[in-house]
C-alpha positions as CSV (number, residue, x, y, z in Angstrom):
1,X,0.2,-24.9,-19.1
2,X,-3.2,-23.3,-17.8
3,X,-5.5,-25.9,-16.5
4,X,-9.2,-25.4,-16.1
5,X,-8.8,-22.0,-16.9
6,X,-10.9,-19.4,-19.3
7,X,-7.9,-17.5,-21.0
8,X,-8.4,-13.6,-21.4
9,X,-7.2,-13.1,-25.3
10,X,-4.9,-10.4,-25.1
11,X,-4.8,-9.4,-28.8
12,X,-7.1,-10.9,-32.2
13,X,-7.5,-10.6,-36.0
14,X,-9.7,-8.1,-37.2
15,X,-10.1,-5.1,-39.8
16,X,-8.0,-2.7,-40.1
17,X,-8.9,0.6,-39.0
18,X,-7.5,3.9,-39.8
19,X,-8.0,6.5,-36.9
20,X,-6.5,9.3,-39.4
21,X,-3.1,10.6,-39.7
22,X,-0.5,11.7,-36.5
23,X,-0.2,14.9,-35.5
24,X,1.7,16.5,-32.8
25,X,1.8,19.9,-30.5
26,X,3.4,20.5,-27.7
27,X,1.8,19.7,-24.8
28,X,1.4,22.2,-21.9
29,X,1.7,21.7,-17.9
30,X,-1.9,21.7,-16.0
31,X,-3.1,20.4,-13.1
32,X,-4.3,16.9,-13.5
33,X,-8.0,16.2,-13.3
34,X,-9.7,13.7,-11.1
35,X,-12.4,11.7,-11.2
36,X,-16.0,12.8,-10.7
37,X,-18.5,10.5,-9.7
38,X,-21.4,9.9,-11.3
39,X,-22.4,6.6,-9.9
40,X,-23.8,5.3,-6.9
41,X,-22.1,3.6,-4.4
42,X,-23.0,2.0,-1.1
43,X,-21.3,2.2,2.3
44,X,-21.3,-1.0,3.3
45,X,-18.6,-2.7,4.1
46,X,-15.6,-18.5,-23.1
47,X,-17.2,-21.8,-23.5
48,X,-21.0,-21.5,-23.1
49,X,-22.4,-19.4,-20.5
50,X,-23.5,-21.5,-17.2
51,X,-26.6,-20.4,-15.9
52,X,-27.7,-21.2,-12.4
53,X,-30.1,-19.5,-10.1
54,X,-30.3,-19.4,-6.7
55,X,-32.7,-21.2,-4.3
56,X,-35.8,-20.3,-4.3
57,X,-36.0,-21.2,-0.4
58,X,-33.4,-18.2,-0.1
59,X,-34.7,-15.6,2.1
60,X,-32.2,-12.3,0.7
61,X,-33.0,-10.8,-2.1
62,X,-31.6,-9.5,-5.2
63,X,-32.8,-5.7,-4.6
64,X,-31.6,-3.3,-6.5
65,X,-29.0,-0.9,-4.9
66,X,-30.0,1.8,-7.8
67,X,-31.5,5.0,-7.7
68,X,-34.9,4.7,-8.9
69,X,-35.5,3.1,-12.5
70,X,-36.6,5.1,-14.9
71,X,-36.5,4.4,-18.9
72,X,-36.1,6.9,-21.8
73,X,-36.6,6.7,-25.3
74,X,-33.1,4.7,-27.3
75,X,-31.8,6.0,-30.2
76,X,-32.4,5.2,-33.5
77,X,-29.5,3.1,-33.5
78,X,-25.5,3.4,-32.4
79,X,-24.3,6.7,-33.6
80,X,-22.6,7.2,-36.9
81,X,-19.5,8.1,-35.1
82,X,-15.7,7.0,-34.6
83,X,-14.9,6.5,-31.2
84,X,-11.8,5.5,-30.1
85,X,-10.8,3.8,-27.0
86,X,-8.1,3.7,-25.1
87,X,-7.1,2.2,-21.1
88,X,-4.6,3.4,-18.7
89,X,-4.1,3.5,-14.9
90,X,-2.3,5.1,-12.3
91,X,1.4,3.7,-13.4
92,X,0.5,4.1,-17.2
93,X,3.1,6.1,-19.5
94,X,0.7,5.6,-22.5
95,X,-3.1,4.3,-22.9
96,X,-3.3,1.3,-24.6
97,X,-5.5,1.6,-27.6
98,X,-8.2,-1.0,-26.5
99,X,-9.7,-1.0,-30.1
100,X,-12.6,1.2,-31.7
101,X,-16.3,1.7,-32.5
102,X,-16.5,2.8,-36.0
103,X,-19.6,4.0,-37.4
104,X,-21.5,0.8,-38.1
105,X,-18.9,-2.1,-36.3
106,X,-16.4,-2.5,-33.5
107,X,-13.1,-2.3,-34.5
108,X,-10.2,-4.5,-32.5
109,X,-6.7,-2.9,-31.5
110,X,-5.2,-5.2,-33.7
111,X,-4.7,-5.8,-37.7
112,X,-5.8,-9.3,-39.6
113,X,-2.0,-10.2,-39.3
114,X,-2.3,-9.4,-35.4
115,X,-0.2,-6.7,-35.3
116,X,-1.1,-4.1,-33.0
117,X,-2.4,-1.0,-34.8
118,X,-1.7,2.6,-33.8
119,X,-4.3,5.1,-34.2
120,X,-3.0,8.5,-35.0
121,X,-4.6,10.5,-32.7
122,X,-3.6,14.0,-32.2
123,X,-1.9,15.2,-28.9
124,X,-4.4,17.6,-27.1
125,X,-7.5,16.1,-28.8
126,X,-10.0,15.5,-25.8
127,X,-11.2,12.5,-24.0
128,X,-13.8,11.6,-21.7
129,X,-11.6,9.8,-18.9
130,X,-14.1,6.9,-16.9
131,X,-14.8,4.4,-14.5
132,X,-16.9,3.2,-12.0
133,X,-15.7,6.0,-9.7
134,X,-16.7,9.0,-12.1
135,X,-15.5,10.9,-15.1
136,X,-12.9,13.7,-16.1
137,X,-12.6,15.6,-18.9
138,X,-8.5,15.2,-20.4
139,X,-6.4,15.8,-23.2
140,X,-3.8,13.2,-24.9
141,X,-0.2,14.3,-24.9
142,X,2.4,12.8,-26.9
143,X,2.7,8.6,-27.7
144,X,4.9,7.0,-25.3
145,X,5.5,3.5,-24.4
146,X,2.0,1.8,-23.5
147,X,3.5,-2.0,-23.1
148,X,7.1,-3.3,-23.1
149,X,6.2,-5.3,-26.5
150,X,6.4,-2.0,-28.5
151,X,2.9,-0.9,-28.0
152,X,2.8,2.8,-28.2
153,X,-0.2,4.9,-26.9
154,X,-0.6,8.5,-25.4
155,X,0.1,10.1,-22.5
156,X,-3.1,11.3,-20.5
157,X,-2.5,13.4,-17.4
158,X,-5.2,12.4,-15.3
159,X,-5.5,11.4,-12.1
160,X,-6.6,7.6,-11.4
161,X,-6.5,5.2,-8.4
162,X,-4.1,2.0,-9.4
163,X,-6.3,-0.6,-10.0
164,X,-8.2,-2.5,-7.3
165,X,-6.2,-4.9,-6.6
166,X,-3.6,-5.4,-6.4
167,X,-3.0,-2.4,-8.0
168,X,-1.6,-3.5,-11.7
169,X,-3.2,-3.3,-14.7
170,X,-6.0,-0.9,-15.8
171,X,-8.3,1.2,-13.6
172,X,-10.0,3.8,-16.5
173,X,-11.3,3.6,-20.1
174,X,-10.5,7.3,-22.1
175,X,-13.6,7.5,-24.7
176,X,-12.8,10.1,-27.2
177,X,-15.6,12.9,-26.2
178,X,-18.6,12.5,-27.4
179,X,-22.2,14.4,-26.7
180,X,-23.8,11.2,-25.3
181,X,-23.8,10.5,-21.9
182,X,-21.8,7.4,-21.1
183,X,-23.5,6.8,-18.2
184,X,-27.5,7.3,-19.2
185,X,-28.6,5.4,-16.2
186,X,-27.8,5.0,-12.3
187,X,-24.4,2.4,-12.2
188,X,-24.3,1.5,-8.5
189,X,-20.6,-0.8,-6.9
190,X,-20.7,-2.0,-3.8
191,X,-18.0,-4.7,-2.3
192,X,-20.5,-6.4,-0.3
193,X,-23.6,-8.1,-1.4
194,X,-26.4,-9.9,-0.2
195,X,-26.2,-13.7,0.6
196,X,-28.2,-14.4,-2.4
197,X,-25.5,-13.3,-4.8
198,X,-23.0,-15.5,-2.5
199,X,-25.5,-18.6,-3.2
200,X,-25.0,-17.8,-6.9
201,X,-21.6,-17.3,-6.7
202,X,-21.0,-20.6,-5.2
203,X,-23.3,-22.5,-7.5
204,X,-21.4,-21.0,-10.7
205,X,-18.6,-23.7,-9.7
206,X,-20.7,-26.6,-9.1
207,X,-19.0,-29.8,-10.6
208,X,-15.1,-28.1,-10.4
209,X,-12.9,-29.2,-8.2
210,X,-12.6,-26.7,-5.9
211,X,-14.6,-25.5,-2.6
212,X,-16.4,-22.5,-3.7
213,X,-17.8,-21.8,0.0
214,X,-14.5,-20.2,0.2
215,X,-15.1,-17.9,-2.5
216,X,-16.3,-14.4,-1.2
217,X,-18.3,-11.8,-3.8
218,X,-15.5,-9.2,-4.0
219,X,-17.4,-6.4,-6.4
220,X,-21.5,-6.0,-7.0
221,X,-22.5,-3.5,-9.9
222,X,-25.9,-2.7,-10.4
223,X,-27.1,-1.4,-13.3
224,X,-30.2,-1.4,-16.7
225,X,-28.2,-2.1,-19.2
226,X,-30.4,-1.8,-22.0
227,X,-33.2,0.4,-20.8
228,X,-35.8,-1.9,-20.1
229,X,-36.3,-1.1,-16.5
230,X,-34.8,-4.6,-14.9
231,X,-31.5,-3.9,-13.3
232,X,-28.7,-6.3,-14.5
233,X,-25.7,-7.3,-11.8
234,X,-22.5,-7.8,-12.7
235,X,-20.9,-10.1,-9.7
236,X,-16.8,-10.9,-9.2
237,X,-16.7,-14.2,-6.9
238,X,-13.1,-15.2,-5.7
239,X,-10.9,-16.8,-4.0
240,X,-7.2,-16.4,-4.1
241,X,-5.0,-17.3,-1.8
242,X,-2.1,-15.2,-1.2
243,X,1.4,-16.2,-2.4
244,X,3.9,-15.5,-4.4
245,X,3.4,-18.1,-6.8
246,X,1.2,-17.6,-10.4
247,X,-1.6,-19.3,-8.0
248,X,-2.5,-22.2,-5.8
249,X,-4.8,-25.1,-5.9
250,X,-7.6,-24.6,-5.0
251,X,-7.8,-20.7,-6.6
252,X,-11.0,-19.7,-8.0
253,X,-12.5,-16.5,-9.6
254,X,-15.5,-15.5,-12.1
255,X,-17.2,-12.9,-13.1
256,X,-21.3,-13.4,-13.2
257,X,-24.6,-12.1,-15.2
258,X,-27.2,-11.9,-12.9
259,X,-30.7,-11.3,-13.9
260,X,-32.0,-9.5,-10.9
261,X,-35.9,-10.2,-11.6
262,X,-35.6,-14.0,-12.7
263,X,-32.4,-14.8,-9.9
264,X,-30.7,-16.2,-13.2
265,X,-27.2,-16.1,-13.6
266,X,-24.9,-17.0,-16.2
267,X,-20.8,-17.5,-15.8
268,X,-19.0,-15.0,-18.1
269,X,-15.8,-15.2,-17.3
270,X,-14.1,-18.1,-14.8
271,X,-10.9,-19.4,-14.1
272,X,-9.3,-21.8,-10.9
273,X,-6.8,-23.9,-10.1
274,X,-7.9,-27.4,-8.9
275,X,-7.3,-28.3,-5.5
276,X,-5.8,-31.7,-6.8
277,X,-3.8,-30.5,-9.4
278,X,-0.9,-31.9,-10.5
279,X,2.6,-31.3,-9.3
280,X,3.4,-30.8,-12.8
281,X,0.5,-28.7,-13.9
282,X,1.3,-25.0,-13.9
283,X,-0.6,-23.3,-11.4
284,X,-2.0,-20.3,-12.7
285,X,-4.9,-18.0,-11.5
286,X,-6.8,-15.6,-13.7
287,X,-8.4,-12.7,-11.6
288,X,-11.3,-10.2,-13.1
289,X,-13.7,-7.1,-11.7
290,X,-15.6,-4.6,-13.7
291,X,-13.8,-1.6,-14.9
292,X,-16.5,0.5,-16.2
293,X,-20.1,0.2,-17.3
294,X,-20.8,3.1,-20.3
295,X,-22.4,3.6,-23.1
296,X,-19.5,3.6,-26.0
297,X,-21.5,3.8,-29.6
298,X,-24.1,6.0,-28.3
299,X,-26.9,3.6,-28.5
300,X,-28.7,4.3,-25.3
301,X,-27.3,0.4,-24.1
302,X,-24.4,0.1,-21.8
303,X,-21.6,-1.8,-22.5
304,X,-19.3,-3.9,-19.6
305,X,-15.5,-3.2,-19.8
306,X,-13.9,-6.1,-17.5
307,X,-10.5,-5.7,-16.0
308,X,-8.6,-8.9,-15.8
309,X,-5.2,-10.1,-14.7
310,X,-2.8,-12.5,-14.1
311,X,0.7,-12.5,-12.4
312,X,2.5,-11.6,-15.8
313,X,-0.2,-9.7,-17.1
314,X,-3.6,-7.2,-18.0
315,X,-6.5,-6.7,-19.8
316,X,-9.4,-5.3,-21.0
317,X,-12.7,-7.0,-22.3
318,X,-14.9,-4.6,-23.9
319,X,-18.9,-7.0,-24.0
320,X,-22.3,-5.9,-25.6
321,X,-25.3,-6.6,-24.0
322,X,-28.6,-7.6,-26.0
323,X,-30.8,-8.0,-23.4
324,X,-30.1,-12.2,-22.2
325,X,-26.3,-12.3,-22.9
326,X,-23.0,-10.9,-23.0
327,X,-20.8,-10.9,-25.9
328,X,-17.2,-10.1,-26.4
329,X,-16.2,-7.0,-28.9
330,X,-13.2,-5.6,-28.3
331,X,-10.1,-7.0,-26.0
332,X,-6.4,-5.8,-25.3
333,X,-4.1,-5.9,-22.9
334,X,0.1,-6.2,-21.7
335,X,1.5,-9.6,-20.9
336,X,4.2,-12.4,-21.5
């Protein structure tokens, strides 16, 4: 039983989509790409969204931490394109197919009877390969196993860090190649923030029963997500305790929209274990950071992929941003 606890949904309904037929070719030995960045970093060490906003007696602020902002003219609208998706990591055999954008709509990775669909891409076709730590350029081998449930994606040799942490799940998004830019603006991470951001955090759990001065913000990312020269942050605030166990009372962890002009913030994703729960309450833990800010239908506005995980089990949350809100699109994942 999950108790006070915002469930990641690892597969839903939607249209079918048909990613054209299979193909195969042999696939050839090469040394595996790596990452290159093309973000900023800094050295230093769904029920309704909840907004708060921090103090206004606060002294830090919520500065930016990217490059100069500068906006360009959007498209037109989201390109007339298919685009593919698919997530991986360092221990993956195949991507998962994480669902698609297709010319006008998004498109989930499963069918309306929920059963997981499998694009037939061909082996060797290229992919953009992405995270906050850079991109690669890649091409899909052959489909192998992509979750012990019978999921089937391909293989991509590339090389990614596992995921951080604890190192299981997902860790990159592959984005068939396209000739946008995913990344049209500065994306900046950090694992340290200012004490403003820790104000918000704590304030996201107001009412719960747990102590959220415990929580720490574990991942900042900076970024204008829709080109209108405000910078948006993207905040994980946790804390888990470790153990061997699903999780602990008193567990907490969310995932926060943060305004950086207004101090607004709204809760996106949450999940804790109360610190009274009861003995006979299972006590499980959801944990969540961002995975990857890019643009994926080439409209110019950047959409937030979200890694989250439990003891048992990963996914991926694909959101859209329209300029006040987040809103889910696309989600798969691997899990009892």
């Amino acid at each position: 039983m999950r108790s006070h606890t915002t469930s990641i949904r690892m597969a839903v309904a939607a249209t079918l989509v048909a990613l054209g037929s299979a193909c195969t070719s042999e696939q050839q030995s090469t040394p595996q790409p790596t990452l290159t960045s093309t973000t900023s970093t800094t050295t230093s060490s769904t029920a309704p969204p909840q907004t708060t906003s921090v103090p206004s007696t606060t002294t830090d602020t919520l500065a930016p931490t990217t490059a100069e902002t500068t906006t360009t003219t959007l498209p037109s609208g989201p390109a007339d394109a298919l685009v593919p998706l698919l997530v991986g990591g360092a221990d993956s055999a195949g991507w998962l197919f994480l669902g698609a954008w297709q010319r006008d709509s998004w498109q989930e990775s499963n069918d309306p009877s929920g059963n997981p669909i499998r694009p037939g891409i061909a082996a060797g076709t290229p992919f953009t390969v992405s995270n906050l730590d850079g991109e690669t350029e890649a091409e899909l081998g052959e489909n192998t196993e992509a979750c012990f449930d019978d999921q089937v994606g391909p293989a991509i040799d590339v090389d990614v860090p596992p995921a951080e942490p604890p190192g299981f799940g997902y860790s990159a998004v592959a984005v068939l190649t396209q000739p946008w830019p995913l990344k049209p603006r500065p994306v900046a991470a950090t694992a340290s923030a200012p004490e403003a951001y820790q104000a918000l955090g704590e304030a996201s759990f107001d009412g719960e029963p747990v102590d959220a001065t415990q929580g720490n913000v574990e991942q900042l990312v900076v970024a204008d997500l829709d080109n209108d020269g405000d910078d948006e942050a993207l905040v994980a605030f946790e804390f888990v305790q470790p153990s061997a166990a699903p999780g602990s009372p008193g567990d907490l962890a969310a995932i926060l929209l943060v305004d950086v002009d207004t101090r607004s913030a709204s809760t996106v994703l949450q999940s804790l274990v109360p610190a009274d729960i009861d003995e006979n309450t299972f006590p499980l833990i959801e944990r969540f950071r961002v995975l990857d800010v890019a643009d994926l239908n080439g409209d110019g506005r950047m959409e937030v992929l979200v890694h989250a995980w439990y003891y048992e089990g990963a996914s991926v949350v694909v959101y859209t941003y329209d300029g006040s809100e987040l809103t889910q699109v696309l989600a798969a994942g691997c899990g009892a």
